[in-house]
C-alpha positions as CSV (number, residue, x, y, z in Angstrom):
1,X,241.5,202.8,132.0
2,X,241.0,202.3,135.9
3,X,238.3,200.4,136.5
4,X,235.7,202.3,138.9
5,X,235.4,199.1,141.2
6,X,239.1,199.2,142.5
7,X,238.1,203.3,143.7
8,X,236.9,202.7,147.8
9,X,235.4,206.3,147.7
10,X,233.9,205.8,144.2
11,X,232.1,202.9,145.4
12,X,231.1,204.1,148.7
13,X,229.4,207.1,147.1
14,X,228.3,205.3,143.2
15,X,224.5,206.5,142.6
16,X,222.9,205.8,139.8
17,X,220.1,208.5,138.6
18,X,217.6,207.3,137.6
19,X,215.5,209.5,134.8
20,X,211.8,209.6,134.5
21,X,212.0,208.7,130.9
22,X,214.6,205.7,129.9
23,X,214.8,203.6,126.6
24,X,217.6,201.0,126.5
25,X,218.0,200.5,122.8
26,X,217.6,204.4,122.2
27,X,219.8,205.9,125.3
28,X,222.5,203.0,125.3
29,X,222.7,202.0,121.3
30,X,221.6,204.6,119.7
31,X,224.1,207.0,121.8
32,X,227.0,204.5,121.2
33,X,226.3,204.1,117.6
34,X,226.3,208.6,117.4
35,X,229.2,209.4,119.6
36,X,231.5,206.5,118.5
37,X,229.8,203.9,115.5
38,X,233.1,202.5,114.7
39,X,232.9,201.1,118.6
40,X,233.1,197.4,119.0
41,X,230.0,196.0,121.0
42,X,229.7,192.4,119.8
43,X,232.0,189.1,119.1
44,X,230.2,186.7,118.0
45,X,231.7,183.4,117.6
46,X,229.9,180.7,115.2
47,X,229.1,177.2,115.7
48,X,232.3,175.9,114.7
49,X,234.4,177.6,117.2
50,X,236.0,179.4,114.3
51,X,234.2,181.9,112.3
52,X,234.3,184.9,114.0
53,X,231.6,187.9,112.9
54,X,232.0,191.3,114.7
55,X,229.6,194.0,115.1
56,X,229.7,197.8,116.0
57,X,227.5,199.9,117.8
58,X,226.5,201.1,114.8
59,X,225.5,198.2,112.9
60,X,223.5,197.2,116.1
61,X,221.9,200.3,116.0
62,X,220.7,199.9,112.5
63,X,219.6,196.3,113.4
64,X,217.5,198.1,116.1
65,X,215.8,200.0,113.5
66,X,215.1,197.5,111.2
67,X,213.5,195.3,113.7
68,X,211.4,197.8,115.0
69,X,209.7,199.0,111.9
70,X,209.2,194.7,111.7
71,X,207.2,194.6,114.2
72,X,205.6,197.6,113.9
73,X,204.2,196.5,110.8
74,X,203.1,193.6,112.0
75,X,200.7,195.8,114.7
76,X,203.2,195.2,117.7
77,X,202.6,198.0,120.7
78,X,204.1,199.5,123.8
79,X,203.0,197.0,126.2
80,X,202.6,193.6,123.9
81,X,204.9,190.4,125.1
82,X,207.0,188.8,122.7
83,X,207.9,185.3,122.9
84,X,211.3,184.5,121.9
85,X,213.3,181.9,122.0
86,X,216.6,181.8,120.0
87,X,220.2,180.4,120.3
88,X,223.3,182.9,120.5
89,X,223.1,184.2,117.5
90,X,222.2,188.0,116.3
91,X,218.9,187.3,116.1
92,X,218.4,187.6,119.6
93,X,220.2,191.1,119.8
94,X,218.3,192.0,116.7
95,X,214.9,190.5,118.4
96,X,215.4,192.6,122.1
97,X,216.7,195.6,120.4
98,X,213.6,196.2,118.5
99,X,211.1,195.1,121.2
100,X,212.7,197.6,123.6
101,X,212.8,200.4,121.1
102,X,209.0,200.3,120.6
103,X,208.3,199.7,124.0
104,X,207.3,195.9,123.9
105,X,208.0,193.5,126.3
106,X,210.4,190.6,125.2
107,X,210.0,186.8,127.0
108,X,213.4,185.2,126.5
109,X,213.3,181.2,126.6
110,X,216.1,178.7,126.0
111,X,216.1,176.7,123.2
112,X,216.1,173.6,125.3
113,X,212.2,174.8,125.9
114,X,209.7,172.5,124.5
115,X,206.2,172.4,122.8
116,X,204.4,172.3,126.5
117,X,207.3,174.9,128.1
118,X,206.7,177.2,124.9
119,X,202.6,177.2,125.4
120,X,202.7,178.0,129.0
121,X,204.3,180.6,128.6
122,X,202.9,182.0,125.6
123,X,199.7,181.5,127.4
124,X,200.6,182.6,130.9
125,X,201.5,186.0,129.4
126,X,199.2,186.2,126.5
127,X,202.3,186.7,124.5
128,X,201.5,188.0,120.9
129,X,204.4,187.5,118.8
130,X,206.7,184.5,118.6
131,X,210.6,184.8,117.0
132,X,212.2,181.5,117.4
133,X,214.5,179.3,115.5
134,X,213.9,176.5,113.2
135,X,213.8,174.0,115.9
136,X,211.5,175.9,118.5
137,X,209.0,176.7,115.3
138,X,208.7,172.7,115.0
139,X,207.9,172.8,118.4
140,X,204.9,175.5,118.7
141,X,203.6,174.3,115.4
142,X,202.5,171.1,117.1
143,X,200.7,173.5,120.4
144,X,200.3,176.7,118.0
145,X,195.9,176.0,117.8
146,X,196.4,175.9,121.9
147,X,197.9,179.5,122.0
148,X,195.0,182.1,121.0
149,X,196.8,184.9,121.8
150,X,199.5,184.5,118.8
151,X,199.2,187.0,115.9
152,X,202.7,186.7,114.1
153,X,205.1,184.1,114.1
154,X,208.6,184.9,112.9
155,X,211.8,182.1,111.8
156,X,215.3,183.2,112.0
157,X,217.3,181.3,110.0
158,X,215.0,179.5,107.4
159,X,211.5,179.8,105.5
160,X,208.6,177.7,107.0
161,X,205.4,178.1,105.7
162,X,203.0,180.2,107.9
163,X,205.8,182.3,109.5
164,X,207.5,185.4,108.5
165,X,211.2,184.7,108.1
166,X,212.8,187.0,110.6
167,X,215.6,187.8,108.9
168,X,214.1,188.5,105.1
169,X,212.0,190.9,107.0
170,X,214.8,192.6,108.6
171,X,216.8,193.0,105.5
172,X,213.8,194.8,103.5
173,X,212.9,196.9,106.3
174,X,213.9,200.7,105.9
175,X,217.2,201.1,107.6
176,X,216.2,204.7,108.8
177,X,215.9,205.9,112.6
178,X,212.6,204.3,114.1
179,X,211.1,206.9,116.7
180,X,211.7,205.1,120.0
181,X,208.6,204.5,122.6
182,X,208.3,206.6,125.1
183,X,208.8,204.7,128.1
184,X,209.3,205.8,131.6
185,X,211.6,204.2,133.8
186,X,209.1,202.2,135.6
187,X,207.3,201.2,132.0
188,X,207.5,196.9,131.3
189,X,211.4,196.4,130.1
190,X,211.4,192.4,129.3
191,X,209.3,189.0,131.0
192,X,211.2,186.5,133.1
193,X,210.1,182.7,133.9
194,X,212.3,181.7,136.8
195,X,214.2,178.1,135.9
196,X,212.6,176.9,138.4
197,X,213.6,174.4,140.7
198,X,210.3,173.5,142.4
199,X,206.5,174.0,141.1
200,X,206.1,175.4,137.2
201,X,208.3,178.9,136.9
202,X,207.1,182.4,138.2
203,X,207.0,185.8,136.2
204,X,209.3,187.8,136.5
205,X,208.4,191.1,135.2
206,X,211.0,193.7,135.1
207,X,210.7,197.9,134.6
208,X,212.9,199.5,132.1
209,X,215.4,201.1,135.3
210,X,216.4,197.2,135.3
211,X,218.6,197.8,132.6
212,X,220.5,200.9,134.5
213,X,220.8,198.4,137.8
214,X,223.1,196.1,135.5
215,X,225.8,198.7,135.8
216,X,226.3,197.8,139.3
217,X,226.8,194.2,138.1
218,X,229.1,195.6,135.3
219,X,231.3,197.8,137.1
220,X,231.2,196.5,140.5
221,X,231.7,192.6,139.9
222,X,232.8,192.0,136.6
223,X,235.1,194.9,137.1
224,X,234.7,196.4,133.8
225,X,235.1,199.6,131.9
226,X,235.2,200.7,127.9
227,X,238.3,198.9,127.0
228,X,237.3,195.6,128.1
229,X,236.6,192.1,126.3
230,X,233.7,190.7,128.6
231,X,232.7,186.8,127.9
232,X,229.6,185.2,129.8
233,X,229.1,181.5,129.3
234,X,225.4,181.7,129.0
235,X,222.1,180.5,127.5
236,X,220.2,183.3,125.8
237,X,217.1,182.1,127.9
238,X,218.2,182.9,131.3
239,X,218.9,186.3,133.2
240,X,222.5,185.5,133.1
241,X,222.2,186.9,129.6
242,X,221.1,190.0,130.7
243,X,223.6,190.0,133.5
244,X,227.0,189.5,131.5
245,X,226.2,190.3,127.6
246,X,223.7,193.0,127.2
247,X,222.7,195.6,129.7
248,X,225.3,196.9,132.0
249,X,228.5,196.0,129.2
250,X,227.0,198.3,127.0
251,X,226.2,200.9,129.3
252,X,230.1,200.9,130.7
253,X,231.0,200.8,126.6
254,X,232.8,197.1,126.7
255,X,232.9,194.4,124.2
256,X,230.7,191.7,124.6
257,X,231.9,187.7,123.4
258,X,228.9,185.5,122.6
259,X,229.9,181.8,121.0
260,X,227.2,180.3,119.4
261,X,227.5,176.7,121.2
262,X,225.6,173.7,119.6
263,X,225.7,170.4,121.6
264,X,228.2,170.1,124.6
265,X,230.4,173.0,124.8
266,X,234.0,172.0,123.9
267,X,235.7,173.2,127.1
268,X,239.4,173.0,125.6
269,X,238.6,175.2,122.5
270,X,236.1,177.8,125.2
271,X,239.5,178.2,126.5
272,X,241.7,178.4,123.7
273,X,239.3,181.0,122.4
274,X,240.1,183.5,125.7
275,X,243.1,184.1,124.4
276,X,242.5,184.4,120.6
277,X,239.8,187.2,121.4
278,X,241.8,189.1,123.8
279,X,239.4,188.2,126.5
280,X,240.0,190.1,129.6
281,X,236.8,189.8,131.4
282,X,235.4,186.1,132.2
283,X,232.3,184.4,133.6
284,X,230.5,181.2,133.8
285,X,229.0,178.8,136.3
286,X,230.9,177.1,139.2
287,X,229.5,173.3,136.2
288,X,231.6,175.2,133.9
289,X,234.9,176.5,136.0
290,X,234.6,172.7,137.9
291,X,234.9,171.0,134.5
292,X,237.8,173.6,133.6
293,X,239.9,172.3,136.5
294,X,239.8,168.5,134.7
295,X,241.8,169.8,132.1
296,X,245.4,170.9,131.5
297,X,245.1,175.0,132.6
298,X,248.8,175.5,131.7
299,X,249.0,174.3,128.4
300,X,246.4,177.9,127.6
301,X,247.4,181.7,126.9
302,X,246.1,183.7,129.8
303,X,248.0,186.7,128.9
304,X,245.0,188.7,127.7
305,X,242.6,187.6,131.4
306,X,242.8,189.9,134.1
307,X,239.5,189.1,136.1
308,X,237.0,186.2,136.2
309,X,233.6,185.7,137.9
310,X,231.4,182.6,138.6
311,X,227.5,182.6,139.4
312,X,224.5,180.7,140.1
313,X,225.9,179.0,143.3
314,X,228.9,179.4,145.2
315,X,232.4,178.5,143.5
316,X,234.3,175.7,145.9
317,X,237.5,177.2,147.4
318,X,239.1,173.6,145.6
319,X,238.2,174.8,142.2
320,X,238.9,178.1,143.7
321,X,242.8,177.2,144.2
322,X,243.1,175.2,141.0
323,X,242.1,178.1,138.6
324,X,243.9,181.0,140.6
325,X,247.1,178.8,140.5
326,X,246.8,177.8,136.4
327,X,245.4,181.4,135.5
328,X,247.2,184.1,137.9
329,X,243.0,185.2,138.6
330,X,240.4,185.2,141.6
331,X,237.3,184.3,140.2
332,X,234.9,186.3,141.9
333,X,231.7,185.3,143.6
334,X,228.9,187.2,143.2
335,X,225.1,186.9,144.3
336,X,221.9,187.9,142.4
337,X,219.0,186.1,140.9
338,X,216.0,186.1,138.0
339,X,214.7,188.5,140.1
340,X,217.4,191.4,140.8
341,X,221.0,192.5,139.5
342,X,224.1,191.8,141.6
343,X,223.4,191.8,145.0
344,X,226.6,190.8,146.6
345,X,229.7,191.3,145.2
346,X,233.4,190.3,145.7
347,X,235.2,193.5,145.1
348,X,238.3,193.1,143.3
349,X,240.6,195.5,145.8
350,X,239.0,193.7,148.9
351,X,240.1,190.2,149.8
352,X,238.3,187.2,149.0
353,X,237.2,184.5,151.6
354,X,236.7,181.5,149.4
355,X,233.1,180.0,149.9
356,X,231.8,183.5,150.3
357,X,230.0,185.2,148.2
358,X,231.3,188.8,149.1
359,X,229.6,192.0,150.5
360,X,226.6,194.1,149.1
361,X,227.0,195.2,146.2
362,X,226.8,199.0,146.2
363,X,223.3,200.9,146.6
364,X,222.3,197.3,148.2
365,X,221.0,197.1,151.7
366,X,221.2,192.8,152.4
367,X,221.6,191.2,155.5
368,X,220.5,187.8,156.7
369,X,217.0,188.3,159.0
370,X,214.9,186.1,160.9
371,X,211.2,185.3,160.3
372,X,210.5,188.5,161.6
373,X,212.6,191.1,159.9
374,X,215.6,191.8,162.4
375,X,218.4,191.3,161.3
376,X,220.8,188.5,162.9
377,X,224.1,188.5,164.6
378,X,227.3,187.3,163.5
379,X,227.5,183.7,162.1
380,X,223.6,183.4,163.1
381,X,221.7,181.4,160.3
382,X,218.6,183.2,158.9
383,X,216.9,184.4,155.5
384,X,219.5,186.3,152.8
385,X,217.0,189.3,152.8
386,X,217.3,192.9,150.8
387,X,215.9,195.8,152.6
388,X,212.8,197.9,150.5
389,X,212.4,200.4,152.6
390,X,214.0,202.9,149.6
391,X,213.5,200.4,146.4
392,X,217.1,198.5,145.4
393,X,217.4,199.7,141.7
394,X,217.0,196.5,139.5
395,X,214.9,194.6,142.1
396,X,211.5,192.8,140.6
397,X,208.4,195.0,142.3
398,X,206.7,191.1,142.4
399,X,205.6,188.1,140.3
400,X,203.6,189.2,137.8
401,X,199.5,188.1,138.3
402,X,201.0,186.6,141.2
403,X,200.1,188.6,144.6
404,X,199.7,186.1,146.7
405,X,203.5,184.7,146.3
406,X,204.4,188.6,145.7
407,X,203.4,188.8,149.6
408,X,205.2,186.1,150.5
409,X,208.1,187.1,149.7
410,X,208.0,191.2,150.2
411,X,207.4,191.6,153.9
412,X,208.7,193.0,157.2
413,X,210.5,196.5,154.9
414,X,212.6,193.4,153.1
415,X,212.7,191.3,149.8
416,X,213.1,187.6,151.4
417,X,215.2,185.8,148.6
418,X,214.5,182.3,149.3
419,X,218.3,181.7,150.3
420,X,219.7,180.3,153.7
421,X,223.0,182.3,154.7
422,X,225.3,183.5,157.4
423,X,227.2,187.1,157.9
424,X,230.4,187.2,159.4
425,X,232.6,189.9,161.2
426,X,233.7,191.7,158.3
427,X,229.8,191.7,156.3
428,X,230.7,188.9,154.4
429,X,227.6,186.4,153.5
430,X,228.1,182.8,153.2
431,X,225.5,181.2,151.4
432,X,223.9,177.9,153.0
433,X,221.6,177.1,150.4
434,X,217.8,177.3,149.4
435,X,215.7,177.4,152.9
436,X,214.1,174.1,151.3
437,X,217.6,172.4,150.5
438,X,219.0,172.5,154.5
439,X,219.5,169.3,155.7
440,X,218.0,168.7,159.3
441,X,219.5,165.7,161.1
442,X,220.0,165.1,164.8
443,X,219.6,168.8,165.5
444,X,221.9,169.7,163.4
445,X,221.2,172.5,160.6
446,X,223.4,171.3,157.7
447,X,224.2,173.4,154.5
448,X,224.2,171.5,151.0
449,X,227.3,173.5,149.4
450,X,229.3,173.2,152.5
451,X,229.3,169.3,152.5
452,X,229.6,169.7,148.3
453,X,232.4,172.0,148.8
454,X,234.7,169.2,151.2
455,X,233.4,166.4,148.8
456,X,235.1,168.2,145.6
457,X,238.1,168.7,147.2
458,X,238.9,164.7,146.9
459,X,240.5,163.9,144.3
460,X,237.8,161.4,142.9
461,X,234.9,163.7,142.9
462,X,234.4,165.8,139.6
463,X,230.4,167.2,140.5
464,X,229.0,166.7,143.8
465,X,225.1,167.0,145.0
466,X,224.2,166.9,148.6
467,X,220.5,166.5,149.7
468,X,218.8,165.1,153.1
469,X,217.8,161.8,153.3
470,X,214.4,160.4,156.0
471,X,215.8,158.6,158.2
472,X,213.7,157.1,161.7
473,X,216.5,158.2,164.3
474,X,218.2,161.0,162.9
475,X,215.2,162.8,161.0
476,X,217.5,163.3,158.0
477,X,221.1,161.9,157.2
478,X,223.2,163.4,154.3
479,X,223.3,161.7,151.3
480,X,226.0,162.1,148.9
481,X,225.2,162.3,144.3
482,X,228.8,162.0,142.5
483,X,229.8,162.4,139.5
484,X,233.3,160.4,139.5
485,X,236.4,162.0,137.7
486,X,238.1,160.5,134.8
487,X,240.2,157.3,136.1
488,X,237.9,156.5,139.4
489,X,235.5,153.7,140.0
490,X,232.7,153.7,142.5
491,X,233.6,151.0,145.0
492,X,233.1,150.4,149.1
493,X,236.7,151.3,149.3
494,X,236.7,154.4,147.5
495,X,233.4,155.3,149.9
496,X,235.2,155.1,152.9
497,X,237.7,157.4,151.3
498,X,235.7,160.3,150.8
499,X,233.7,159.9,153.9
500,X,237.0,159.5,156.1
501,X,238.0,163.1,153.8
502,X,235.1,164.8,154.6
503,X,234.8,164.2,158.7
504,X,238.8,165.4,158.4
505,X,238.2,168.7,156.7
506,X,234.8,169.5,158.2
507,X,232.6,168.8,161.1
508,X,232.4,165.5,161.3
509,X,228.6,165.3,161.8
510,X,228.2,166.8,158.2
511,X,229.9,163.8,156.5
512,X,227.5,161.9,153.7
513,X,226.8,158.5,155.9
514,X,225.2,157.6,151.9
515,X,227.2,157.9,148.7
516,X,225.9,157.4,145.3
517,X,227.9,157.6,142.1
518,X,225.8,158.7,139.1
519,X,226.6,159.6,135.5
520,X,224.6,163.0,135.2
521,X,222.9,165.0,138.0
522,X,219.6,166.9,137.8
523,X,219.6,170.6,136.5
524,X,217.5,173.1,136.2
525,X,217.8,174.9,132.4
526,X,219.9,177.3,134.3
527,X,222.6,174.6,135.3
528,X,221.5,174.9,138.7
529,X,221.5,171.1,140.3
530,X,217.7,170.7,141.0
531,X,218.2,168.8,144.8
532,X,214.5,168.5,144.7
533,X,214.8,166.2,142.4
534,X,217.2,164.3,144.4
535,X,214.8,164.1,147.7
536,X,211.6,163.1,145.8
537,X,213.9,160.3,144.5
538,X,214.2,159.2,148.2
């Protein structure tokens, strides 16, 4: 089947209508599991990179059910927050499907969370139920007195005392139809805490129509339709999960591929695995792709992979090259954040620039804007900026219990992002990088990613983090973190190297006059690098 995406006409004129009343579990499961139950929805791969478990529309359907009369026992309501923090495993399907269906709020948190992350957020949203795993019940158990608001506590995958095994419960619950909520489109849908790369993480409350705005980010960027194998490398915890294997791929009808990863991913057998599943859709983080490119690419089967993506900050036109040359695909940049679906797309029939993250995606009005709100010329730096004046469906209406920053950043008839960026000729937006991460030296506005991107290109450098360093004369000078690849050793030799690489494939005033090789850089839980680490540390 066609995908939608490669249609000019269809995309130029795509609407999605949005109805007063909307239930995810109940108008995108349910309605799966009644038309077409045999349907694949889920892949799920076990820890050992072997066992493979599949799941139709109609057994996720059932587990819907099942987990809603759960909780409804247990006195969950429309309206209540639910903490839960689980690996990628069904439980976490089972989990949202049932908190949805009766109209509760679900807080997903990665399992790297611990016993202080868990409380604040249990707190900071008066969460009342808690479904975690074994590990993340050892952790609340030690803050569990210091969060009042708790009234169940539910285990998947073992029996602890004091909490309901989550998966006993499900499997004596009635497996009939549970009467869905009735929830309008602009009821609660699920409870965000951004990763956070400065200050302790905002709430990010979404409305049910949230779910509906992911079909832009299904259709329109990860180019997919019903006959499609989709795999997103992603933690359960972060919006990327809702982005690439829950909302829009079930909407469009695809198949979704989760792998249950414990410890460090094993890249070789991630990629061995695209192939043995019939993959066809892919998408992970530039970390992810950039580690690809240290391997052999040709000794894979890409047979099945027809289109890849890569979010979370721009993809380097090096790596860029590397995979389109091993693979025979583009992967596709695409913009968004906690707070919104995809905002800017690369289309798969338009061209790619490499380093850009595309156009707007379709029903999106951004544009990069000055302090003001008007909107800059070609190539101008300013704010990456959505217009509000007719709401963007799948935008955040604010932080929650947070006005003040919910001011801040809606103002002017626009949704300020936070991002640095330029527009070129053609609409496409280059991102420069946070508005905090530009690097200001000798009058010179400097970008982060651009100085990252000329820095990966040499053959040396596997990961690359750019940050602005005080210095009396020039304000700031760029300062260079790198991670060296396999075979290379840091040395006053190899220093001149790079530099003398980076003044010949970029402006020379945006070379790294420091260079520091490390082992590991700072991440946020997202895998975003966290530069604000990096400056405090100078």
């Amino acid at each position: 089947m066609p995908s939608m995406s490669h249609d000019s006409e269809a995309r130029a004129s795509f609407r999605i209508d949005v109805p007063a009343e909307f239930n995810f579990t109940r108008d995108v499961i349910d309605d799966w599991a009644n038309k077409e139950p045999d349907r694949l929805a889920l892949i799920a791969v076990q820890p050992d990179g072997r066992t493979v478990l599949r799941y139709t529309f109609g057994e996720l359907s059932t587990l819907g059910d099942r987990a809603a009369h759960v909780l409804r026992a247990r006195g969950v309501e429309k309206g209540d927050h639910i903490f839960v923090q689980l690996p990628r495993v069904i439980d976490w399907y089972s989990a949202l499907l049932g908190a949805f269906k009766i109209g509760a709020v679900p807080m997903p948190g990665t399992t790297q969370l611990m016993s202080k992350d868990q409380a604040y957020r249990i707190n900071r949203a008066g969460a009342s139920v808690a479904i975690v795993d074994d590990e993340g019940a050892e952790r609340l158990d030690r803050v569990r007195a210091d969060c009042p608001s708790l009234r169940a506590l539910f285990v998947a995958g073992s029996s602890r005392e004091g909490w309901i095994d989550w998966r006993q419960a499900l499997s004596e619950a009635p497996a009939e139809p549970a009467a869905a909520a009735r929830t309008t489109a602009d009821d609660a849908l699920l409870l965000y805490f951004t990763s956070g790369t400065t200050g302790q993480p905002k709430m990010v409350q979404h409305v049910q129509s949230y779910a509906l705005g992911h079909e832009i980010t299904a259709r329109f960027w990860q180019d997919l339709s019903p006959d499609d194998i989709h795999w997103t490398v992603s933690d359960t915890g972060w919006a990327k999960a809702a982005w690439g294997k829950l909302f829009g791929q079930w909407i469009v009808g695809s198949t979704v591929v989760m792998w249950n990863i414990v410890g460090k991913p094993d890249l070789a057998r991630m990629l061995e695995l695209i192939g043995e599943l019939g993959v066809t859709s892919f998408c992970a983080p530039p970390t992810i792709y950039r580690a690809f490119t240290q391997l052999d690419l040709s000794a894979y089967d890409w047979s099945s992979l027809r289109h890849c993506t890569a979010a979370g900050e721009p993809l380097n036109p090096e790596v860029i090259q590397v995979w389109q040359k091993a693979t025979g695909t583009t992967p596709y940049d695409g913009y968004g954040q906690t707070e919104s679906v995809c905002l800017v797309v690369n289309h798969p029939s338009e061209p790619v620039k490499p380093g850009s993250m595309g156009r707007p995606a379709p029903g999106m009005q951004v544009d990069v804007i000055d302090d003001d709100g008007r909107v800059l010329e070609d190539y101008e730096e300013g704010h990456i900026a959505v217009r509000t004046d007719e709401w963007p469906i799948g935008l955040f209406r604010g932080y929650w219990k947070d006005p003040e920053l919910t001011a801040e950043v809606f103002r002017n008839g626009w949704y300020y992002t936070g991002d640095r960026g330029r527009r070129d000729e053609d609409g496409y937006i280059w991102f420069i990088g946070r508005a905090d991460d530009v690097i200001l030296s000798a009058a010179y506005r400097i970008g982060p990613f651009e100085v990252e991107s000329a820095l990966i290109e040499h053959p040396s450098v596997a990961e690359a983090a750019v940050v602005g360093k005080p210095n009396r004369e020039r304000g700031q000078v760029v300062k260079a973190y790198i991670i060296l690849a396999p075979g290379f050793t840091g040395s006053d030799e190899l220093t001149e190297q790079i530099q003398a690489h980076v003044k010949s494939v970029t402006a020379p005033y945006k070379y790294p006059r420091e260079i520091e090789y490390v082992e590991e850089l700072p991440k946020t839980i997202s895998g975003k690098i966290r530069r604000v680490e990096l400056r405090e540390a100078e």
